[in-house]
PDB file of N, CA, C and O in Angstrom:
ATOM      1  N   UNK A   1      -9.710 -23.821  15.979  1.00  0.00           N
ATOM      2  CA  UNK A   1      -9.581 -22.384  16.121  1.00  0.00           C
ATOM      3  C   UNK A   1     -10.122 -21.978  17.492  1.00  0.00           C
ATOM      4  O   UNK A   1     -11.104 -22.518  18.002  1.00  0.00           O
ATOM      5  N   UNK A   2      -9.553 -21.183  17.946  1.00  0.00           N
ATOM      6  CA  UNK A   2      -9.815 -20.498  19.236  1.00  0.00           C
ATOM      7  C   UNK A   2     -11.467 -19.995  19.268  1.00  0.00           C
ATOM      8  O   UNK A   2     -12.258 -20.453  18.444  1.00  0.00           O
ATOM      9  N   UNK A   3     -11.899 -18.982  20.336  1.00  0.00           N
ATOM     10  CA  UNK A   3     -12.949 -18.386  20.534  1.00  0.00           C
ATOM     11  C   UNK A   3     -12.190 -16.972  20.120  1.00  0.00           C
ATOM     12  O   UNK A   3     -11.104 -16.516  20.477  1.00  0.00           O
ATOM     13  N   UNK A   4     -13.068 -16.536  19.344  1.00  0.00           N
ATOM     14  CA  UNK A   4     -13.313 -14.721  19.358  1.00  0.00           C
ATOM     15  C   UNK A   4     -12.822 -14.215  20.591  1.00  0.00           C
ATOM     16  O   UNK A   4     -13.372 -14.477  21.661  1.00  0.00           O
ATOM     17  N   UNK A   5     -11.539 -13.309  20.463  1.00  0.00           N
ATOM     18  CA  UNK A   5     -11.326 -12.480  21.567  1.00  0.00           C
ATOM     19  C   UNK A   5     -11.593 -10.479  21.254  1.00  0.00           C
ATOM     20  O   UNK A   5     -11.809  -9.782  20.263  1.00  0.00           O
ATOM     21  N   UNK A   6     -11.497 -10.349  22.050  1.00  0.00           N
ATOM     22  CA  UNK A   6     -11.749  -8.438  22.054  1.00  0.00           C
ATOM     23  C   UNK A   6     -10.413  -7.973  21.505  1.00  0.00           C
ATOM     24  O   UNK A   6      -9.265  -8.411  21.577  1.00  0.00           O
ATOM     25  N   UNK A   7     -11.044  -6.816  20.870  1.00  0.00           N
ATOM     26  CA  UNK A   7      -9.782  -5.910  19.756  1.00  0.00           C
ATOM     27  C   UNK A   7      -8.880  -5.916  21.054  1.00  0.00           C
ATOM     28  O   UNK A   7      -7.969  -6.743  21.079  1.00  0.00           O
ATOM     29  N   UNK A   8      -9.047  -5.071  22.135  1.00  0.00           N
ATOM     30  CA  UNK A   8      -8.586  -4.769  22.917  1.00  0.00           C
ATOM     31  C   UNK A   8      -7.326  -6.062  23.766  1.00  0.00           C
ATOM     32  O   UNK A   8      -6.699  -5.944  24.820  1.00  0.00           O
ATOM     33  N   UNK A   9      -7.347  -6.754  23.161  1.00  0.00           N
ATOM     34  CA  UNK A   9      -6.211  -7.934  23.139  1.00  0.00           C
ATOM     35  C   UNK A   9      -5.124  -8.022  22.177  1.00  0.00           C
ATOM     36  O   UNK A   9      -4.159  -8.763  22.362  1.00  0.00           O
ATOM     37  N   UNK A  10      -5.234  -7.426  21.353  1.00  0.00           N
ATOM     38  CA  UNK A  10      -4.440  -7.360  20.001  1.00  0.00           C
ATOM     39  C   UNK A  10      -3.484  -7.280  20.266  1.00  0.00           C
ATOM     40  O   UNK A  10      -3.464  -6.605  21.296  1.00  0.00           O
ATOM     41  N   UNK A  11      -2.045  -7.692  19.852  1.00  0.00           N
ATOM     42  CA  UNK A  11      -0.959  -7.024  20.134  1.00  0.00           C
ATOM     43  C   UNK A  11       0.112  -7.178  18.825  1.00  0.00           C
ATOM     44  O   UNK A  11      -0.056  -8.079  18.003  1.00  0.00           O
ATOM     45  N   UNK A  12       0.790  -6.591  18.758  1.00  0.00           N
ATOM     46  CA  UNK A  12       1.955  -6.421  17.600  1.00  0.00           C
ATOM     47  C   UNK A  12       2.341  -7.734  17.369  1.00  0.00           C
ATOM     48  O   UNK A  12       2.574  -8.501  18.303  1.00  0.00           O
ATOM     49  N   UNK A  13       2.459  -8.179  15.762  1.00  0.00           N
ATOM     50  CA  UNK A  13       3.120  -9.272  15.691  1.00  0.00           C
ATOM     51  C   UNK A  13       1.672 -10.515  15.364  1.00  0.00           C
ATOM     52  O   UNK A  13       1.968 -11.603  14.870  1.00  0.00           O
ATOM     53  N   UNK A  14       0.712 -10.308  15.578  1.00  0.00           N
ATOM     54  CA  UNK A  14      -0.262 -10.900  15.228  1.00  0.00           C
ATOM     55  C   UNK A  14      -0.237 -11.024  14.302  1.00  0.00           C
ATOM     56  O   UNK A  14       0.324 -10.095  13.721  1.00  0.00           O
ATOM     57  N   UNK A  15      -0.791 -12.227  13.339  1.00  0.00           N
ATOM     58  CA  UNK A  15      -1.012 -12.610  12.238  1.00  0.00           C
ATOM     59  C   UNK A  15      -2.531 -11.984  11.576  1.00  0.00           C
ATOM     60  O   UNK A  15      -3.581 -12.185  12.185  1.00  0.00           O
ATOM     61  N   UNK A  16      -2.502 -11.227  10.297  1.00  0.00           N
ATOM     62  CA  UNK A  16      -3.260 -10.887   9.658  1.00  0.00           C
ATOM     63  C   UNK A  16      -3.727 -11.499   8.576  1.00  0.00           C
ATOM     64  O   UNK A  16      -3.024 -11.457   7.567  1.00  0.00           O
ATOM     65  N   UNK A  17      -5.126 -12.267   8.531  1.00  0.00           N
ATOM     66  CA  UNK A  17      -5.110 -13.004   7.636  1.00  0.00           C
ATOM     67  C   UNK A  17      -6.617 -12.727   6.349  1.00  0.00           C
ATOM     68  O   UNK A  17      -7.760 -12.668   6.802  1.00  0.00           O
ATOM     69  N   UNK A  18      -6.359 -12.585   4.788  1.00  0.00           N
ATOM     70  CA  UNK A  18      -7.423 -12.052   4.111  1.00  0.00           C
ATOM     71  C   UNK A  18      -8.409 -13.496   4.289  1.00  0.00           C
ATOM     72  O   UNK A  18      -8.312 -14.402   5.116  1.00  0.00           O
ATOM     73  N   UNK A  19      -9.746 -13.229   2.737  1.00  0.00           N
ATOM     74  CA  UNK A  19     -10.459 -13.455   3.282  1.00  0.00           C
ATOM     75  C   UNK A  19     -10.390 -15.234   2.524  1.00  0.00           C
ATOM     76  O   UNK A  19     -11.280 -16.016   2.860  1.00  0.00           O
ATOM     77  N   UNK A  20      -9.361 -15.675   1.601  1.00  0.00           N
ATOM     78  CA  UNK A  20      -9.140 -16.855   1.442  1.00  0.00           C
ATOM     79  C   UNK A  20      -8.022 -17.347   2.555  1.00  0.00           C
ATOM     80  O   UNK A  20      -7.767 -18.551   2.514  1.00  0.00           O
ATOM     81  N   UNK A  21      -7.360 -16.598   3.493  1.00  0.00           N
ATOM     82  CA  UNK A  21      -6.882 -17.470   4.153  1.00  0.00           C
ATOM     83  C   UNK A  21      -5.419 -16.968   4.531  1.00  0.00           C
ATOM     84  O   UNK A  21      -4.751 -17.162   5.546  1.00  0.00           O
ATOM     85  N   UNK A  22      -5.155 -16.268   3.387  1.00  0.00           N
ATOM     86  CA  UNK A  22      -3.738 -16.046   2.923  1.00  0.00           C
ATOM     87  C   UNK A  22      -3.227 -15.055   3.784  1.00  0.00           C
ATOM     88  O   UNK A  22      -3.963 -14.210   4.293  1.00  0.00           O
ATOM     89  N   UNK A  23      -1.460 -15.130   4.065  1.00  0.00           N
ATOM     90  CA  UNK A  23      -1.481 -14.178   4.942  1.00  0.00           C
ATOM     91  C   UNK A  23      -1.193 -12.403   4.500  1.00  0.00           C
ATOM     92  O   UNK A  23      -0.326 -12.022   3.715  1.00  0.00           O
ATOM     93  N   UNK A  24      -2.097 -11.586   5.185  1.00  0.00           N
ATOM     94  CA  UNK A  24      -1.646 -10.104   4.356  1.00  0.00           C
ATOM     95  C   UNK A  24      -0.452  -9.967   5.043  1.00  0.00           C
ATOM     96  O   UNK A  24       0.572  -9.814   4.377  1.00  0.00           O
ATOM     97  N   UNK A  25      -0.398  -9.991   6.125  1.00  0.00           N
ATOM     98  CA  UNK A  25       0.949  -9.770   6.737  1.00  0.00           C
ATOM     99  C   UNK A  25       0.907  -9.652   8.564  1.00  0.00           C
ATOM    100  O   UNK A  25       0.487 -10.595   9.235  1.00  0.00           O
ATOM    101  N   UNK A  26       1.324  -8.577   9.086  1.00  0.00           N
ATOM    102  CA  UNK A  26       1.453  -8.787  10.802  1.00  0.00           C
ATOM    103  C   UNK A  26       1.061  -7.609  11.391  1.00  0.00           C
ATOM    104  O   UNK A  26       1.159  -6.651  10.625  1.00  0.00           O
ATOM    105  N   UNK A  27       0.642  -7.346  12.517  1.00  0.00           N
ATOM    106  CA  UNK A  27      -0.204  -6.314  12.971  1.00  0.00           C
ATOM    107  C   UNK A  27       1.332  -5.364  13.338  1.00  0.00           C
ATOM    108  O   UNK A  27       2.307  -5.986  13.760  1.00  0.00           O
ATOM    109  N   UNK A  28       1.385  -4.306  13.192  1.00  0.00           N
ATOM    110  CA  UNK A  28       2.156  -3.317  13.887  1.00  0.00           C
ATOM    111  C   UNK A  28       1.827  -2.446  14.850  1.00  0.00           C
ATOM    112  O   UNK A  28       2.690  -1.987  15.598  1.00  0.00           O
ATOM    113  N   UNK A  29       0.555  -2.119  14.943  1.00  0.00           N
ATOM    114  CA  UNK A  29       0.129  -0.944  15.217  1.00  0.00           C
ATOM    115  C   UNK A  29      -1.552  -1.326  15.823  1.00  0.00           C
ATOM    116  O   UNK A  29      -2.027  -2.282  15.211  1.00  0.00           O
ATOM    117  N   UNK A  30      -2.287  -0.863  16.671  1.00  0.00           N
ATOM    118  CA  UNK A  30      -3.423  -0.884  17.083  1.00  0.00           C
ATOM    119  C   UNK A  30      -4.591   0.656  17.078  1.00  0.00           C
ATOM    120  O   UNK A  30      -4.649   1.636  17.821  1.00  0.00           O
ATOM    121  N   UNK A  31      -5.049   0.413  16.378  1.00  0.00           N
ATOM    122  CA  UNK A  31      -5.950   2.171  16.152  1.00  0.00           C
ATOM    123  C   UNK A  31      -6.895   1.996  17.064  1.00  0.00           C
ATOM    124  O   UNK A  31      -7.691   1.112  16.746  1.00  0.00           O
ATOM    125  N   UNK A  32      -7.160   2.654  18.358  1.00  0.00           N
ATOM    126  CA  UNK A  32      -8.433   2.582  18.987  1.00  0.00           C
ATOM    127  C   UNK A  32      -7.871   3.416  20.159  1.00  0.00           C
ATOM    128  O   UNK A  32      -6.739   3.859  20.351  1.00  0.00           O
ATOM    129  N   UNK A  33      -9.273   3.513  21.053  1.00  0.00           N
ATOM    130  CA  UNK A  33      -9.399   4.427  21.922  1.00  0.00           C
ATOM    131  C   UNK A  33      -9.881   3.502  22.804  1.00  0.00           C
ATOM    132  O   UNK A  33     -11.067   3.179  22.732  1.00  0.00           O
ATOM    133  N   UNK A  34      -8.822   2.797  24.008  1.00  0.00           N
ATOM    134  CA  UNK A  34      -9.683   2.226  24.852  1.00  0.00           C
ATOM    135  C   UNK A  34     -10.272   3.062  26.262  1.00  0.00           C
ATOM    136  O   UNK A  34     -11.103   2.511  26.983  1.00  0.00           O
ATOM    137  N   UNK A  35      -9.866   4.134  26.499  1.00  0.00           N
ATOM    138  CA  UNK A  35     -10.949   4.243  27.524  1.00  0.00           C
ATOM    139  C   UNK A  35     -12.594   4.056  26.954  1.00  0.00           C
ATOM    140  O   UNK A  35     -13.418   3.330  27.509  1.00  0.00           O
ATOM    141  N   UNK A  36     -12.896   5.007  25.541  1.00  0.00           N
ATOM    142  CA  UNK A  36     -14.262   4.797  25.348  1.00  0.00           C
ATOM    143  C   UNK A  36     -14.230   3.254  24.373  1.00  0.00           C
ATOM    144  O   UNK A  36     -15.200   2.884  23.711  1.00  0.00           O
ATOM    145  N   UNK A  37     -13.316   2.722  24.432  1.00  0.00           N
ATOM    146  CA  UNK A  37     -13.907   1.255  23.767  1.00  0.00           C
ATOM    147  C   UNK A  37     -14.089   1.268  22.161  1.00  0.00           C
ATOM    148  O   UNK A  37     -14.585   0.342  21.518  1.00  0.00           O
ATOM    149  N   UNK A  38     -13.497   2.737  21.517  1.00  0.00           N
ATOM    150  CA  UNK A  38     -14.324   2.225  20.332  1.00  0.00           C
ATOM    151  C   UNK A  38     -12.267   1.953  19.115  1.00  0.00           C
ATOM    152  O   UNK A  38     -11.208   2.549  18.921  1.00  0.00           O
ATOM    153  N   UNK A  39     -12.799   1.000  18.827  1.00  0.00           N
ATOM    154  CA  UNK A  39     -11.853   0.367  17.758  1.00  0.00           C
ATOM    155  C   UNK A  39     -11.964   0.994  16.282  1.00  0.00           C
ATOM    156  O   UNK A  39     -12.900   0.776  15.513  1.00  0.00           O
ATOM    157  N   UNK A  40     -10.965   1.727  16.041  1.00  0.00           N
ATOM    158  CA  UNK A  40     -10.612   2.203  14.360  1.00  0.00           C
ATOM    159  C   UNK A  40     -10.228   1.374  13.521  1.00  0.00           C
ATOM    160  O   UNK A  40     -10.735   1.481  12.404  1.00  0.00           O
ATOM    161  N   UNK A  41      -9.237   0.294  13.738  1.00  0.00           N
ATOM    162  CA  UNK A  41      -8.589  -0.541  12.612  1.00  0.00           C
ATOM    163  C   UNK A  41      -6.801  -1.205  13.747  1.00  0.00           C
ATOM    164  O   UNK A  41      -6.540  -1.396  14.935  1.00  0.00           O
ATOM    165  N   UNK A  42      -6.016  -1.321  12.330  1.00  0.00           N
ATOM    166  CA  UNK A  42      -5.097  -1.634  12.505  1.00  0.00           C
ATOM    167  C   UNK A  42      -4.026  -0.996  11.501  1.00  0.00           C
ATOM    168  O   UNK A  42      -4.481  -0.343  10.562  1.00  0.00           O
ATOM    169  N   UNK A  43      -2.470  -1.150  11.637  1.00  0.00           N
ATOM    170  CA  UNK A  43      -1.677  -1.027  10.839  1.00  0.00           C
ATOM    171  C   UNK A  43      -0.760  -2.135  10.608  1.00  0.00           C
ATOM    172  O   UNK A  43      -0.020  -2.716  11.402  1.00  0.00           O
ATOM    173  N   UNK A  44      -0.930  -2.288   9.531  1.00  0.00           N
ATOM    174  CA  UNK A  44      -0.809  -3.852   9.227  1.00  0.00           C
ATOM    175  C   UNK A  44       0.750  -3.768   8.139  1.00  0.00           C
ATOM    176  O   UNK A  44       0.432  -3.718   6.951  1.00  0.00           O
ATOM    177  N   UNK A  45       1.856  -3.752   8.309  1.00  0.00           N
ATOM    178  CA  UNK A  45       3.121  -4.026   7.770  1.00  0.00           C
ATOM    179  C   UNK A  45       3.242  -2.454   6.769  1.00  0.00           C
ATOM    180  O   UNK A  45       3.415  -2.531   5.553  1.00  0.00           O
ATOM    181  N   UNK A  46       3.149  -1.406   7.320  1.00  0.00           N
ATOM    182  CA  UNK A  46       2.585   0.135   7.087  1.00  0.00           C
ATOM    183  C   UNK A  46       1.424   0.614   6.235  1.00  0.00           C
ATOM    184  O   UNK A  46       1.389   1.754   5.771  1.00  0.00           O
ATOM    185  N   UNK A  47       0.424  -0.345   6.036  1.00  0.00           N
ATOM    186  CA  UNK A  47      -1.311  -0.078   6.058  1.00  0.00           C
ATOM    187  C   UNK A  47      -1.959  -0.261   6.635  1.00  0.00           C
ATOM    188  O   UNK A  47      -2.007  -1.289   7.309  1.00  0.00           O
ATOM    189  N   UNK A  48      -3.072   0.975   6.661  1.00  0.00           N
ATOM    190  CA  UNK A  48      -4.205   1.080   7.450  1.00  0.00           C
ATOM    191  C   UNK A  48      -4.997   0.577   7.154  1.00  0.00           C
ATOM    192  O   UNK A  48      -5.400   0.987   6.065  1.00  0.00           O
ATOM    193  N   UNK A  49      -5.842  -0.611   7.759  1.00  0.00           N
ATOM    194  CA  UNK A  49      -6.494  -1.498   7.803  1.00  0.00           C
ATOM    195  C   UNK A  49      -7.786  -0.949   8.783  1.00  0.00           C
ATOM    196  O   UNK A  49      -7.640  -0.959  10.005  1.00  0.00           O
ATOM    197  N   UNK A  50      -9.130  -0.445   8.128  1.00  0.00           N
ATOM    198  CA  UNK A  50     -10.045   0.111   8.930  1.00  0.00           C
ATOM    199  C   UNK A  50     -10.908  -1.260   9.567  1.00  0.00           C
ATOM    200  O   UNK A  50     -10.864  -2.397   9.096  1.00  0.00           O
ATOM    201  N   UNK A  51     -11.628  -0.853  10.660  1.00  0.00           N
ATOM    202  CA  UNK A  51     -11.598  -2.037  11.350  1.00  0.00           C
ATOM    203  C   UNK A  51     -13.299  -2.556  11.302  1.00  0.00           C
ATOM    204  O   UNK A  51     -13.939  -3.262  12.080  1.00  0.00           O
ATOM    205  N   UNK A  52     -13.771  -1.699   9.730  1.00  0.00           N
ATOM    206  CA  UNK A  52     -15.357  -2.247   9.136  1.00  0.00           C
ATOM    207  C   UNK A  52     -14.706  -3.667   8.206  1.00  0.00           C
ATOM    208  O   UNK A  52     -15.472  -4.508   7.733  1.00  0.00           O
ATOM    209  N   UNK A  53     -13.068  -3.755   8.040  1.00  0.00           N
ATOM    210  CA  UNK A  53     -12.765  -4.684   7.284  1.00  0.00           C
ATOM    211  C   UNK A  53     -12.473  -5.661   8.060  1.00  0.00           C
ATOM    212  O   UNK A  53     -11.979  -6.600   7.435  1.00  0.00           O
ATOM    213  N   UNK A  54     -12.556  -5.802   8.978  1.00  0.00           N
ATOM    214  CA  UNK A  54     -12.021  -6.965   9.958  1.00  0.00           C
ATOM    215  C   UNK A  54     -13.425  -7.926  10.580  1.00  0.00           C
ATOM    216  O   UNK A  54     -14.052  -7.735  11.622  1.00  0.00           O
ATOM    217  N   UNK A  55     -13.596  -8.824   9.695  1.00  0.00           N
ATOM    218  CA  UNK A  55     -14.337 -10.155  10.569  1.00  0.00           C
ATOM    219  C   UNK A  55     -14.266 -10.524  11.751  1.00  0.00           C
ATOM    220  O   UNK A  55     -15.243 -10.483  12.499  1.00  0.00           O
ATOM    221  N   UNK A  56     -12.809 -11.049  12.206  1.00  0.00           N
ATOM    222  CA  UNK A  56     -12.998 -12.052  13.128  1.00  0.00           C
ATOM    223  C   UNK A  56     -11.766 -11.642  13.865  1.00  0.00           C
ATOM    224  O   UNK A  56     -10.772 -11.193  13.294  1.00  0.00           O
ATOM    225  N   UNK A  57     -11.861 -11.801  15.072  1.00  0.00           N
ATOM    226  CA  UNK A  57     -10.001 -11.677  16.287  1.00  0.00           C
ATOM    227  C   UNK A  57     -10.164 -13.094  16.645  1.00  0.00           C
ATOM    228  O   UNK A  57     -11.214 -13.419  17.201  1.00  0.00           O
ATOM    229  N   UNK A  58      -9.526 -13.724  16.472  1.00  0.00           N
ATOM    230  CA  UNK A  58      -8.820 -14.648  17.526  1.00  0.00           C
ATOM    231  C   UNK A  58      -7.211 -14.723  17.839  1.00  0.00           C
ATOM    232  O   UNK A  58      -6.214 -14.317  17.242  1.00  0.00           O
ATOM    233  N   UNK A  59      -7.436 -15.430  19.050  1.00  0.00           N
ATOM    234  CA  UNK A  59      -5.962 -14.931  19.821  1.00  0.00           C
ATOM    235  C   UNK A  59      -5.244 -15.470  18.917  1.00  0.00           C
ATOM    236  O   UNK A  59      -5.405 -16.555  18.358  1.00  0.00           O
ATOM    237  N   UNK A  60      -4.321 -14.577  18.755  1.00  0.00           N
ATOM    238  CA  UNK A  60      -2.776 -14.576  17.842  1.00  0.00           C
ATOM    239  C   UNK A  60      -2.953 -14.151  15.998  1.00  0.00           C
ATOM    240  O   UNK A  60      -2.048 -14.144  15.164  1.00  0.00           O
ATOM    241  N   UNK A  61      -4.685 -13.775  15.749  1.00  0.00           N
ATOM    242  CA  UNK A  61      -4.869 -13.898  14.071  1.00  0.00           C
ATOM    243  C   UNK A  61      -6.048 -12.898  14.306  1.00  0.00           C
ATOM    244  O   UNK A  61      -6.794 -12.770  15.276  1.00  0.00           O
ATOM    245  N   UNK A  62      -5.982 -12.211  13.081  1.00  0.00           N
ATOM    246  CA  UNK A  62      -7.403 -11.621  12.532  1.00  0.00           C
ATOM    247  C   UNK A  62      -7.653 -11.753  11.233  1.00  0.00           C
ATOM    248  O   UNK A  62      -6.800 -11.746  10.346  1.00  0.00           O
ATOM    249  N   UNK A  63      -9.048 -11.897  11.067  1.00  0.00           N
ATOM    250  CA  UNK A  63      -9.542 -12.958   9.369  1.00  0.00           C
ATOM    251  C   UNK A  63     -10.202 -11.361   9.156  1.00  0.00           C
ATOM    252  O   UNK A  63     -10.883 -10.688   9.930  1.00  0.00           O
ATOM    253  N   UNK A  64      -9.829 -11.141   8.132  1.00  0.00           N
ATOM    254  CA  UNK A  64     -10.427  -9.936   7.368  1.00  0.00           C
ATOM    255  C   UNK A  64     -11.804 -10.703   6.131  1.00  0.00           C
ATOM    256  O   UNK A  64     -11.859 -11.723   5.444  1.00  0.00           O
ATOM    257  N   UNK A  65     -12.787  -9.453   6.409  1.00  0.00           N
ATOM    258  CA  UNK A  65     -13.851  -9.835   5.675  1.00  0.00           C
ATOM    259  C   UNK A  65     -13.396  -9.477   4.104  1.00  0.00           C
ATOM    260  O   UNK A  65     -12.446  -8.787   3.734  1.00  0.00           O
ATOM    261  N   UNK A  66     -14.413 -10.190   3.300  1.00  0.00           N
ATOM    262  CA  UNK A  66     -13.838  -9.993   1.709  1.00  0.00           C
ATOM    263  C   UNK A  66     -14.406  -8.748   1.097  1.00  0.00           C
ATOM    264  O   UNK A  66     -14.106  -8.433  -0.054  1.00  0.00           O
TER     265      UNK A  66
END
């Protein structure tokens, strides 16, 4: 597995993955505000996915906490 990258890398089409492994589905959408840096979530195959549920980024996947 890769190193941890920044929300701010995310891009559509990423793999979303829960917290056994499985896939929820693919990122569509990115919720955040990058001039001030702060990250809301994602929209994940048309759900909002807040981003206190998200563990881990690595490039191309995000592991959601359980």
């Amino acid at each position: 597995m890769t190193d941890p990258v920044s929300w701010l890398l995310i891009e559509p089409g990423w793999k979303v993955l829960g917290p056994g492994g499985k896939k929820v589905g693919k990122v569509s959408q990115v919720l955040g505000d990058e001039p001030s840096g702060i990250f809301h979530g994602l929209v994940v195959d048309g759900d909002e996915i807040l981003a206190d549920r998200i563990a881990t980024i690595h490039e191309g996947e995000i592991h959601l906490a359980s």
